[in-house]
Short mmCIF file of the C-alpha atoms (twelve columns), coordinates in Angstrom:
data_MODEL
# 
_entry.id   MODEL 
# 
loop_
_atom_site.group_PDB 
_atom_site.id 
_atom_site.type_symbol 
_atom_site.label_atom_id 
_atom_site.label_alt_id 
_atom_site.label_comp_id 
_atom_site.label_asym_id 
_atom_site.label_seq_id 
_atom_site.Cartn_x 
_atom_site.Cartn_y 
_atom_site.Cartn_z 
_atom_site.pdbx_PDB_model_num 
ATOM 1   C CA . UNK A 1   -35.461 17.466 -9.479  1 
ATOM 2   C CA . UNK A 2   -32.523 15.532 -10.749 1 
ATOM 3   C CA . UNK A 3   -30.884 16.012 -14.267 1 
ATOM 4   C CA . UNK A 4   -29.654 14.048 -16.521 1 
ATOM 5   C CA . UNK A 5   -25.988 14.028 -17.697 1 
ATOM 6   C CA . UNK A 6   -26.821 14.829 -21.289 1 
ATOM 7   C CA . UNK A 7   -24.222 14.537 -24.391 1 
ATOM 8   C CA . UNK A 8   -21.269 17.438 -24.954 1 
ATOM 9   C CA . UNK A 9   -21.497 18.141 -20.662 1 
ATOM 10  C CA . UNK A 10  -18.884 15.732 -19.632 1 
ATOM 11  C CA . UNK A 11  -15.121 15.733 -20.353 1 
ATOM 12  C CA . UNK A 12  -12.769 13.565 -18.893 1 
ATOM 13  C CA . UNK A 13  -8.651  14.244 -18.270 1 
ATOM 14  C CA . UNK A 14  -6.359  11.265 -17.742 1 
ATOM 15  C CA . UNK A 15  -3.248  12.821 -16.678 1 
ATOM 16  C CA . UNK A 16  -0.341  10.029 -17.735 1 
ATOM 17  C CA . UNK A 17  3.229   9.272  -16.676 1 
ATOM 18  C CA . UNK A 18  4.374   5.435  -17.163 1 
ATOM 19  C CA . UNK A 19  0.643   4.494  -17.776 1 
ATOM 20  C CA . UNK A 20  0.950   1.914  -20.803 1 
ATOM 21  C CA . UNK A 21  -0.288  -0.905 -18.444 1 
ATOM 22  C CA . UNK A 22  -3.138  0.570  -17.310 1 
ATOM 23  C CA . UNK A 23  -4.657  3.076  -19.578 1 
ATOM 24  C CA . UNK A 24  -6.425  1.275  -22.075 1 
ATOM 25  C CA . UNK A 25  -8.040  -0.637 -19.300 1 
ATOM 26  C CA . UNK A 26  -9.289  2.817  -17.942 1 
ATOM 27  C CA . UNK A 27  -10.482 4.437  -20.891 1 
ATOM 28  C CA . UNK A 28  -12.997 1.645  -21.954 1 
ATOM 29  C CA . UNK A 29  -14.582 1.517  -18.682 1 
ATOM 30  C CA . UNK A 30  -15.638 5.339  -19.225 1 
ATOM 31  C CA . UNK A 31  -19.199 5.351  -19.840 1 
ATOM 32  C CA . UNK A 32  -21.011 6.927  -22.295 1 
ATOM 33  C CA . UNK A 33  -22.202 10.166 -20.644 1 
ATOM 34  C CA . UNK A 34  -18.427 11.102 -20.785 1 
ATOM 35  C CA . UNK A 35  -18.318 13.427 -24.764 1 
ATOM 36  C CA . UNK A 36  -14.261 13.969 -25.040 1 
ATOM 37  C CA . UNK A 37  -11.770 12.255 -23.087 1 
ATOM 38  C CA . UNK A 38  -8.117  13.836 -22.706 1 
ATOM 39  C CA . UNK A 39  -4.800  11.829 -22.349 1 
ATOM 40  C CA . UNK A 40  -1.993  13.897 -20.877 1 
ATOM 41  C CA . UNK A 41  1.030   11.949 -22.061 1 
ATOM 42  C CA . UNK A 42  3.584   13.665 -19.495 1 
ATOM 43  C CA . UNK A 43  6.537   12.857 -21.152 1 
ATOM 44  C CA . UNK A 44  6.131   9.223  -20.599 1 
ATOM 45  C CA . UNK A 45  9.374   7.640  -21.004 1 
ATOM 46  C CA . UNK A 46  7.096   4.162  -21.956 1 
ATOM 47  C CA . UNK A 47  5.016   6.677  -24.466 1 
ATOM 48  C CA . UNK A 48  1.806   6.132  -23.063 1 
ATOM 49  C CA . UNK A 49  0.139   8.542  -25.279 1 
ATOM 50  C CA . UNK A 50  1.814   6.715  -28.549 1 
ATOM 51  C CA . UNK A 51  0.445   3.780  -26.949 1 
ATOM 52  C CA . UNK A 52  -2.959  5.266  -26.654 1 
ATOM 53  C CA . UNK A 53  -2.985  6.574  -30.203 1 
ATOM 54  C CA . UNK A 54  -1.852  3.073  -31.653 1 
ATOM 55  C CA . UNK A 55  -4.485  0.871  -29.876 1 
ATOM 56  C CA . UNK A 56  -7.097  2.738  -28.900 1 
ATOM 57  C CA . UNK A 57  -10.245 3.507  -31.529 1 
ATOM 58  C CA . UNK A 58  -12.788 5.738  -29.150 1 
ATOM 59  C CA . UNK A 59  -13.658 8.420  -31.365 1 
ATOM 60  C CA . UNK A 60  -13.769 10.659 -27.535 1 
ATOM 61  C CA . UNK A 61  -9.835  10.022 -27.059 1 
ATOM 62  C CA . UNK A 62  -7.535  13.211 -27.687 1 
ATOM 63  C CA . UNK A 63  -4.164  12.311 -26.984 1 
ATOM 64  C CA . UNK A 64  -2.223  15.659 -25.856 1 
ATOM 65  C CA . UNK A 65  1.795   14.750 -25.477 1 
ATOM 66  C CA . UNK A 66  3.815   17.119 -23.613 1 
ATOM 67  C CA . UNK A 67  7.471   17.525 -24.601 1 
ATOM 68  C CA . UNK A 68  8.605   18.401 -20.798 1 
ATOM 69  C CA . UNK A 69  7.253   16.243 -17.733 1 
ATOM 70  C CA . UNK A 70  5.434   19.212 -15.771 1 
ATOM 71  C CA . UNK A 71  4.248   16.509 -12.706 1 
ATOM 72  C CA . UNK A 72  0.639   15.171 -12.152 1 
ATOM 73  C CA . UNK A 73  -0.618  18.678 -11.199 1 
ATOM 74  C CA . UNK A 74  0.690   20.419 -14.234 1 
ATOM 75  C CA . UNK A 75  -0.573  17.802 -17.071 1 
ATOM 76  C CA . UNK A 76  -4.273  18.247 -15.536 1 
ATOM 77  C CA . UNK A 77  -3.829  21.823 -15.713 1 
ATOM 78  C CA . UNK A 78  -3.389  21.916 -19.656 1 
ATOM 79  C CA . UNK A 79  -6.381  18.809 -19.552 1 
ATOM 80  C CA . UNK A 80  -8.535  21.682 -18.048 1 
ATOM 81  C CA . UNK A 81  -7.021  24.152 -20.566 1 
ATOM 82  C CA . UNK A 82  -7.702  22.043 -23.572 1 
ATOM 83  C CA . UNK A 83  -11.726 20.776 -21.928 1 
ATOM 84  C CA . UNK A 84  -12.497 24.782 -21.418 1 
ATOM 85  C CA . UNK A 85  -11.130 25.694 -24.704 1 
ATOM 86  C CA . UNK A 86  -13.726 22.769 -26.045 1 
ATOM 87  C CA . UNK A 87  -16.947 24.392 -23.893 1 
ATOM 88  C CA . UNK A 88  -17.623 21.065 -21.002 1 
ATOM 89  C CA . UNK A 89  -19.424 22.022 -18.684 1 
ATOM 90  C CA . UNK A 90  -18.088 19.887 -16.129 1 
ATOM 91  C CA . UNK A 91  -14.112 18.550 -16.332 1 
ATOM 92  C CA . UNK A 92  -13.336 15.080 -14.405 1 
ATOM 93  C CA . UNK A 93  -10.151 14.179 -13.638 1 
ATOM 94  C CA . UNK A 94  -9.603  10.578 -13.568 1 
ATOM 95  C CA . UNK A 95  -5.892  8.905  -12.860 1 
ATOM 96  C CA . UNK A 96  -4.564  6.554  -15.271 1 
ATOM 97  C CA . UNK A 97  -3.243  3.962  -12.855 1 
ATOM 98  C CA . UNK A 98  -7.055  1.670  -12.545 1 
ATOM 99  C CA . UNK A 99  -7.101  3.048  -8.828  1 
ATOM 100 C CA . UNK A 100 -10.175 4.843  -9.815  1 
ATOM 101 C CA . UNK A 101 -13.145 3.333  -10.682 1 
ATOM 102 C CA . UNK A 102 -14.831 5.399  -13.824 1 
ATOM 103 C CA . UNK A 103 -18.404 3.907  -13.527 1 
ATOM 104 C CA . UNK A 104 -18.967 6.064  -10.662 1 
ATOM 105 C CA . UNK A 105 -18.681 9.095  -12.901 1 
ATOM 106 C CA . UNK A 106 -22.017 9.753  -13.205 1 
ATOM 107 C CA . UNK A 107 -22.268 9.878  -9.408  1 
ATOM 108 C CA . UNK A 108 -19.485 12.070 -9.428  1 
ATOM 109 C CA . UNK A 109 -20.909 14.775 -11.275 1 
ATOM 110 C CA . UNK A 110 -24.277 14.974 -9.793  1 
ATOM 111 C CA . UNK A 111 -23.887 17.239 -7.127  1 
ATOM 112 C CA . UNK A 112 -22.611 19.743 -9.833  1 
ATOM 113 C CA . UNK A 113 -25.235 19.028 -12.361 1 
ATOM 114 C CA . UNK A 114 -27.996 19.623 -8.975  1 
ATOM 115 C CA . UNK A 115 -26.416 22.954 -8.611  1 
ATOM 116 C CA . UNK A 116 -25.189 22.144 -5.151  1 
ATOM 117 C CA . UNK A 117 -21.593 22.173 -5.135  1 
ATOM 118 C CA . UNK A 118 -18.587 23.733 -7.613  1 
ATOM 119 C CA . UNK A 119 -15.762 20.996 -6.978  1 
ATOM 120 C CA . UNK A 120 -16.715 17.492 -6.430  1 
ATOM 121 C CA . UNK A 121 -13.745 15.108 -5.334  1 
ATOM 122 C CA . UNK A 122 -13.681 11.261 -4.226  1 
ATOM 123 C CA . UNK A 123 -13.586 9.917  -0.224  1 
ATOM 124 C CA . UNK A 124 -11.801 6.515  0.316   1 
ATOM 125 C CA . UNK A 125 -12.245 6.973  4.353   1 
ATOM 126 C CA . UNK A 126 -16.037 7.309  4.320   1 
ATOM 127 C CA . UNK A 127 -16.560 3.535  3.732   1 
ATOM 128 C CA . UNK A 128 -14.930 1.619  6.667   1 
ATOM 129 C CA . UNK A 129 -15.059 -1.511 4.720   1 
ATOM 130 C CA . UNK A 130 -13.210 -0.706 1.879   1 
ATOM 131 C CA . UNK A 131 -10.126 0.357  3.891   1 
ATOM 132 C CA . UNK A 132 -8.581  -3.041 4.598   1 
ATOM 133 C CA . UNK A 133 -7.192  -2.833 0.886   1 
ATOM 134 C CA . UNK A 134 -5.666  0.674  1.596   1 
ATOM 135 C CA . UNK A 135 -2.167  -0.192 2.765   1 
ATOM 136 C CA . UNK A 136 -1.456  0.941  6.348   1 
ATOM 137 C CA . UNK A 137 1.301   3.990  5.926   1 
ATOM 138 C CA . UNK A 138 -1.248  5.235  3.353   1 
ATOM 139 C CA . UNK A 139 -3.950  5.431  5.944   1 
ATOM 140 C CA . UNK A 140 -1.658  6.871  9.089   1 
ATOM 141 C CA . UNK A 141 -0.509  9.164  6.261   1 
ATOM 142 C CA . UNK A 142 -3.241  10.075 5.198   1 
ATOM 143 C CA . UNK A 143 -4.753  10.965 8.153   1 
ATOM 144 C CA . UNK A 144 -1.954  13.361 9.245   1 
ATOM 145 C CA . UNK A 145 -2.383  15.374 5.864   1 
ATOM 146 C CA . UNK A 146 -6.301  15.056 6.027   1 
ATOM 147 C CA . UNK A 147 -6.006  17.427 9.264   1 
ATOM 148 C CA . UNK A 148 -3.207  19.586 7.530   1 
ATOM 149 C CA . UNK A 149 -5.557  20.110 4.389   1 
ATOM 150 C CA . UNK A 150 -8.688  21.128 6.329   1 
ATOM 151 C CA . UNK A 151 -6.284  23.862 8.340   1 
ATOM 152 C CA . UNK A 152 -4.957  25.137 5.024   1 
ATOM 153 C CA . UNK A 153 -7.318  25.068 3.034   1 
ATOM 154 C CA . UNK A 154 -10.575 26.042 4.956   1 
ATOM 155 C CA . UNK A 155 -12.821 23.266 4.034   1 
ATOM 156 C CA . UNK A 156 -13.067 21.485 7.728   1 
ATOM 157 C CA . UNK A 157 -16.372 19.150 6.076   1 
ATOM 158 C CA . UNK A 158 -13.943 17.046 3.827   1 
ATOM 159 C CA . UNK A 159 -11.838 13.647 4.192   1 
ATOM 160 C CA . UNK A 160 -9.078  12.532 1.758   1 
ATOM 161 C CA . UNK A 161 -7.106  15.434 0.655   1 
ATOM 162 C CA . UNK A 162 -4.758  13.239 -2.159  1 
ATOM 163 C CA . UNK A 163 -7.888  11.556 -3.728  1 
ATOM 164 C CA . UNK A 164 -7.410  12.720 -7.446  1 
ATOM 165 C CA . UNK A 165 -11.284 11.303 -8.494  1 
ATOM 166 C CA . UNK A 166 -12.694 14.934 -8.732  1 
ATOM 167 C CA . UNK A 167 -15.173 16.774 -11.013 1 
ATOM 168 C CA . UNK A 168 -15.008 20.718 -11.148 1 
ATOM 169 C CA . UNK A 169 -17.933 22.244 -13.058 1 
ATOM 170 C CA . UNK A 170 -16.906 25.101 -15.540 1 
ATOM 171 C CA . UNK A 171 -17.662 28.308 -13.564 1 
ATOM 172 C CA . UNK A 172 -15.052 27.599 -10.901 1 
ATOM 173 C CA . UNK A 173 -12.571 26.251 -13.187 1 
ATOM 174 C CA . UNK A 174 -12.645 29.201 -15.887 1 
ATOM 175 C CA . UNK A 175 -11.506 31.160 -12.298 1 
ATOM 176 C CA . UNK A 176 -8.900  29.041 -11.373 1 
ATOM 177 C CA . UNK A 177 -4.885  30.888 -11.074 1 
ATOM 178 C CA . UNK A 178 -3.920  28.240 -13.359 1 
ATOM 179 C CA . UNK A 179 0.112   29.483 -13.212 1 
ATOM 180 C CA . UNK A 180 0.006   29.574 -9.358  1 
ATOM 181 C CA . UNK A 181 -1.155  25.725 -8.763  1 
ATOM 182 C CA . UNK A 182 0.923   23.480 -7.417  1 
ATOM 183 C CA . UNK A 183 2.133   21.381 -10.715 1 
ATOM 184 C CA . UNK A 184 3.497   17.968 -8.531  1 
ATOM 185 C CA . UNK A 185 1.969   15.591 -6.611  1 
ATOM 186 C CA . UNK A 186 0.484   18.872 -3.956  1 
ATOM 187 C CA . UNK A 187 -1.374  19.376 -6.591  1 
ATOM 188 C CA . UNK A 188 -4.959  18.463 -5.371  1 
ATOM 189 C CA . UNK A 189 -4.430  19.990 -1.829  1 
ATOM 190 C CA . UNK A 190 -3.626  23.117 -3.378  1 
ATOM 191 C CA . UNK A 191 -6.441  22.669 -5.727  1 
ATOM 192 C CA . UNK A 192 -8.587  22.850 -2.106  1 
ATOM 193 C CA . UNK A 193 -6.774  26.387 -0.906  1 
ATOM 194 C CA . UNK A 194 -7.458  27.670 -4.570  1 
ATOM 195 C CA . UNK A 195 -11.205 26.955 -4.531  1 
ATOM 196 C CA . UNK A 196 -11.351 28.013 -1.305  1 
ATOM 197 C CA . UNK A 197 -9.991  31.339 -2.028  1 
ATOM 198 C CA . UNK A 198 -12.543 31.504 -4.458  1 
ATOM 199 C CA . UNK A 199 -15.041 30.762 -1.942  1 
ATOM 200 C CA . UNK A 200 -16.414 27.607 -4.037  1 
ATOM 201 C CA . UNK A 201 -18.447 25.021 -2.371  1 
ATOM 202 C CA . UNK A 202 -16.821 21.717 -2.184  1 
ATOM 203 C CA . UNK A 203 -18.592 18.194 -1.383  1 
ATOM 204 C CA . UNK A 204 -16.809 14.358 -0.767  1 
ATOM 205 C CA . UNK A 205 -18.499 11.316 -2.672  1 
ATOM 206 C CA . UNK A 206 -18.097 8.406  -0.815  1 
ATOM 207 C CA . UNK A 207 -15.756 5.873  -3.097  1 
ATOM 208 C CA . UNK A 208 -14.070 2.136  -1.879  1 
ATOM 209 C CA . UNK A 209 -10.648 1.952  -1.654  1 
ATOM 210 C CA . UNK A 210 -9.340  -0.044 -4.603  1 
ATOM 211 C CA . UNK A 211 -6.023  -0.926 -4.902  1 
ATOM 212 C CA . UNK A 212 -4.638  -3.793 -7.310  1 
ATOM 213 C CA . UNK A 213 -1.509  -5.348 -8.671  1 
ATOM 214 C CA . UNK A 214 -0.554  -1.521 -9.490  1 
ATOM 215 C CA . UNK A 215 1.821   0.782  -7.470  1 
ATOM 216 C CA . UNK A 216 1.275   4.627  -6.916  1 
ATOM 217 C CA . UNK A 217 3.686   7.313  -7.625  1 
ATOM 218 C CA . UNK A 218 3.203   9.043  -4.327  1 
ATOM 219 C CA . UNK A 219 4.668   7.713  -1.513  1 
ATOM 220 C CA . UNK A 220 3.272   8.964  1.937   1 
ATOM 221 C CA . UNK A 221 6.723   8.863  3.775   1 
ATOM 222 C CA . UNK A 222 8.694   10.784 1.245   1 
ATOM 223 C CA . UNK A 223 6.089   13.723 1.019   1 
ATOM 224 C CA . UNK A 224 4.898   14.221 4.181   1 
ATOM 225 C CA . UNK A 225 7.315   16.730 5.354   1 
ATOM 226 C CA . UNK A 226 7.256   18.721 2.519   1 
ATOM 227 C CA . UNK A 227 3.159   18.540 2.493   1 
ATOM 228 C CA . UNK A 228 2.773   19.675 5.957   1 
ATOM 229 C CA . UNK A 229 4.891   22.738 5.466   1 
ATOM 230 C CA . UNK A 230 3.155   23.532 2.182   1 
ATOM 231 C CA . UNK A 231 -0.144  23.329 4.378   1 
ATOM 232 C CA . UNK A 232 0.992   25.655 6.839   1 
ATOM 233 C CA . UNK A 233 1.984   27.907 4.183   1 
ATOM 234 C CA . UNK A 234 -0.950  27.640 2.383   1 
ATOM 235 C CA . UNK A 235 -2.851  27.886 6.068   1 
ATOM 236 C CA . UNK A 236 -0.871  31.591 6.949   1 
ATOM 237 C CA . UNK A 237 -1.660  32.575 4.156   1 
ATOM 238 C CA . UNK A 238 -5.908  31.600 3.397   1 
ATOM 239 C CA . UNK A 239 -6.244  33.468 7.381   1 
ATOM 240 C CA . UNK A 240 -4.447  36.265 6.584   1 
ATOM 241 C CA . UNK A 241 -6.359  36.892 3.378   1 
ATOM 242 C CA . UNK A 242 -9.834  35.500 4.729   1 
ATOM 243 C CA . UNK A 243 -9.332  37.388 8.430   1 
ATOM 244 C CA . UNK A 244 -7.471  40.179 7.477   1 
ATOM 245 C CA . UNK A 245 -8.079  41.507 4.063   1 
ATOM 246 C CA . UNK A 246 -11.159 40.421 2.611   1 
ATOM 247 C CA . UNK A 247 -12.672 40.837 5.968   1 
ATOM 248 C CA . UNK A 248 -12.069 42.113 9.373   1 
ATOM 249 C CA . UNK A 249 -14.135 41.055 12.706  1 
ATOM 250 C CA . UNK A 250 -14.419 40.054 15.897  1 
ATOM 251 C CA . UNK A 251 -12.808 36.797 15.153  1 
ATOM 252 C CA . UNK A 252 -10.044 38.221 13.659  1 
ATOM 253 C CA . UNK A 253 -9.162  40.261 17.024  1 
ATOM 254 C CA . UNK A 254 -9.687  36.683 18.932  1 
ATOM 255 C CA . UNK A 255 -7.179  35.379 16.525  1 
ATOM 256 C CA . UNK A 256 -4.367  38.438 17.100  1 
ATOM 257 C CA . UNK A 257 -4.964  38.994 21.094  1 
ATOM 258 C CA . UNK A 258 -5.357  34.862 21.568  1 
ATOM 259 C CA . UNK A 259 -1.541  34.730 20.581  1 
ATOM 260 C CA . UNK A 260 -0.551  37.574 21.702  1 
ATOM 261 C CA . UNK A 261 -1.795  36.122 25.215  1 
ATOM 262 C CA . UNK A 262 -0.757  33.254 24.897  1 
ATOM 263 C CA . UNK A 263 2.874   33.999 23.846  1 
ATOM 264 C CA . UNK A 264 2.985   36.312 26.858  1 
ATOM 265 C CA . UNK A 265 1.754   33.925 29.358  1 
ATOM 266 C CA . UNK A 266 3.842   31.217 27.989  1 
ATOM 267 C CA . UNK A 267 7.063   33.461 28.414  1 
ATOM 268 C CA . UNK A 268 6.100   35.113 31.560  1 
ATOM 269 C CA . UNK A 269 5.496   31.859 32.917  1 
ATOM 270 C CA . UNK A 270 8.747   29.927 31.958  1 
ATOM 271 C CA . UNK A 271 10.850  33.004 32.913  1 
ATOM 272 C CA . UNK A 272 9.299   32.948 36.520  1 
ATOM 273 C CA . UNK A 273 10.234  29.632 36.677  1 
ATOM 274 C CA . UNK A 274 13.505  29.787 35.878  1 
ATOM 275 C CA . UNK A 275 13.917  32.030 38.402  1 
ATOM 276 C CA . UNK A 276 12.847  30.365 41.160  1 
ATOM 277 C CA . UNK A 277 14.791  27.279 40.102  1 
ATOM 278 C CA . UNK A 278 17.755  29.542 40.272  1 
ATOM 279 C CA . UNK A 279 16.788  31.392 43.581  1 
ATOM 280 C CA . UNK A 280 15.101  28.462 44.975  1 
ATOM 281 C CA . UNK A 281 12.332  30.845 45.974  1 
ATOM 282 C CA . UNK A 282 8.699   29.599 45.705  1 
ATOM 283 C CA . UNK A 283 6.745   32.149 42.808  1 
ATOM 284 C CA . UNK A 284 3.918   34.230 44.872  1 
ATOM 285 C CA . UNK A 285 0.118   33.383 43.795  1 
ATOM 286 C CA . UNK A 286 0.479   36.561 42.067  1 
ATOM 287 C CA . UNK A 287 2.968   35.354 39.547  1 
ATOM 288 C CA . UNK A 288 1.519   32.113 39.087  1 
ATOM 289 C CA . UNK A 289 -1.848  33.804 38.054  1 
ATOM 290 C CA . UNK A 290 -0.082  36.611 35.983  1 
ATOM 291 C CA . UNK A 291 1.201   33.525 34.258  1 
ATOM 292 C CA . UNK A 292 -1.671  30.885 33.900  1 
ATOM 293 C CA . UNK A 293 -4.328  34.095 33.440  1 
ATOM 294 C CA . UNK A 294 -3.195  35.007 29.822  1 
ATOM 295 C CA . UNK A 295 -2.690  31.383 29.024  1 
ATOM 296 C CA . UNK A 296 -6.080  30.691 29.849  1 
ATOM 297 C CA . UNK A 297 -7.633  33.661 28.141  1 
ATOM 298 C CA . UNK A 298 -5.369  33.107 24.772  1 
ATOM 299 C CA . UNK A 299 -6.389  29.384 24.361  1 
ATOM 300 C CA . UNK A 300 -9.838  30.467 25.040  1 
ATOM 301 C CA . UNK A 301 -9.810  32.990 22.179  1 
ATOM 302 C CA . UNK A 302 -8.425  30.654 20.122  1 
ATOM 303 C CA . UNK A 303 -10.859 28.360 20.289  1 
ATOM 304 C CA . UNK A 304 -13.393 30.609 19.652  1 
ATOM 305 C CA . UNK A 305 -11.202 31.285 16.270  1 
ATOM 306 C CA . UNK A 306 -11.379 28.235 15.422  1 
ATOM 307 C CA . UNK A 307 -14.845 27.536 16.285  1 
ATOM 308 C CA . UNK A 308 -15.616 30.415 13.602  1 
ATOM 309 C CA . UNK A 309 -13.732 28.901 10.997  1 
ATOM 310 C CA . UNK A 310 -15.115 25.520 11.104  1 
ATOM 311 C CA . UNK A 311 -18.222 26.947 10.288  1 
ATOM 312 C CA . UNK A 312 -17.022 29.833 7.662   1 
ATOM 313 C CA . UNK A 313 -17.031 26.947 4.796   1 
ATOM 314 C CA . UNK A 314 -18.025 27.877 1.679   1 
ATOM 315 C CA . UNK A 315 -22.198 26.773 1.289   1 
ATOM 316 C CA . UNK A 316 -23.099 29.210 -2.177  1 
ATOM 317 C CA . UNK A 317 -22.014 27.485 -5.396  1 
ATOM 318 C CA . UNK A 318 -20.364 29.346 -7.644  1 
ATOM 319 C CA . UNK A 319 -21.753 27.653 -11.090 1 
ATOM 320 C CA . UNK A 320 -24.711 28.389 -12.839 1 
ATOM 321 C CA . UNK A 321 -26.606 26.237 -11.968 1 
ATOM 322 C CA . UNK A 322 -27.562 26.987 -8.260  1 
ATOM 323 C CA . UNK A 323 -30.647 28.287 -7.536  1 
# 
């Protein structure tokens, strides 16, 4: 049976950082089964959280301004700081540009209030329709770090990595390694590895695409690079801990022999072939299958690796609320 978002449950955070166009807009189309709404003024060089504070008469509003800019990732950090501190139950995080639309808050939330998930965050790619606003180097981009996210971060059933329309209900935030997130704009990717880590059940909401007169702060071609080897680092590091530490199976042999076949076939096999090239004697059938045999083997193990983690995903919620 569903429930219903009741008063004092909700808080929203609004992290902010040359905002003063937009903000005012976004804060009056939060309905009212939002309690307390939180305005991280990130050092705004326009003062968006002055601006807030002069114009803005929603009893909900607390304006926090931070003396030093600590990025997008950071300033929600301190918003979940601030909403725990206050006892919400759930925390959404909702960005101050009007790319997100707040009326689908409620929808947001409701796989947390049900008990069914921990972390809740928005899907623009679910939609076909909607994606003729996205611009094009956001979709090619964010298709490359969709793949990189689900690698890293263990959580193969999601879309979207960078969509920063998520809801996190208290239990798995009050366990969050608040110092060791990722305070820039790698911020909600590393939010995923976190949770994960935590072994927190994560769910998309289908959302449109909506995109306006406004311009985002990220910019697909200058953090791609840097993303991708953060997800790799992130990756090493969530099968090392998942495979190796916390646990130890069958899969994780599949994972250590599959490479350490492959590598040898790989090597085995170029090195015969340089040395026929030089000798311009034909490798024996024996060679050849000393070579391809291991390859085969290792990419089969491999796959079976990876078929085990697709399906490892989180599926027990964390909060209170599950059954």
């Amino acid at each position: 049976m569903s429930k219903k978002v009741s008063s004092g449950q909700i808080a929203v955070v609004i992290p902010c950082y040359r905002e003063t166009s937009h903000i005012l807009d976004v804060i009056k189309a939060i309905g009212k089964e939002v309690s307390r709404i939180y305005v991280i003024d990130d050092a705004c060089p326009d003062k968006t959280g002055e601006h807030v504070k002069a114009h803005c008469s929603d009893p909900r509003v607390e304006v926090l301004i931070q003396k030093n800019n600590t990025g997008v990732g950071g300033a929600t950090m301190n918003g979940y700081k601030r909403a725990i501190e206050d006892g919400a139950e759930i925390i959404v995080k909702v960005d101050g540009d009007g790319q997100m639309d707040p009326s689908l808050i409620a929808k947001l939330v409701a796989p947390l209030l049900e008990g069914e998930a921990d972390y809740v965050k928005g899907n623009r790619f679910y939609n076909l329709d909607g994606l003729s606003e996205m611009p094009r180097v956001r979709i090619f981009g964010n298709l490359a770090l969709s793949f990189a996210s689900k690698a890293s971060s263990g959580y193969w059933n999601i879309f979207d990595p960078t969509n920063g329309f998520t809801a996190i209900h208290i239990d798995a935030a009050k366990q969050l390694p608040f110092e060791k997130i990722d305070n820039g704009f790698f911020f909600e990717s590393d939010m995923l590895f976190r949770l994960n880590m935590m072994r927190a059940v994560v769910v998309d909401m289908p959302m449109p695409a909506r995109y306006g007169k406004e311009e985002s702060s990220l910019k697909i071609r200058n953090i791609i690079l840097s993303f991708i080897a953060r997800h790799y680092s992130n990756a090493v590091k969530r099968i090392f801990y998942s495979y190796f530490i916390r646990d130890f199976g069958v899969q994780s042999i599949e994972l250590v022999l599959g490479n350490l076949l492959l590598l040898f076939g790989v090597l085995y096999g170029t090195l015969s072939w340089h040395e026929s090239s030089a000798t311009g004697i034909p490798a024996t059938a024996g060679t050849v299958i000393l070579a391809a045999l291991p390859i085969i083997l290792g990419s089969q193990m491999l796959i079976a690796f990876l078929n085990f983690d697709t399906k490892n995903v989180p599926s027990k919620p964390l909060n209170g609320r599950a059954p």
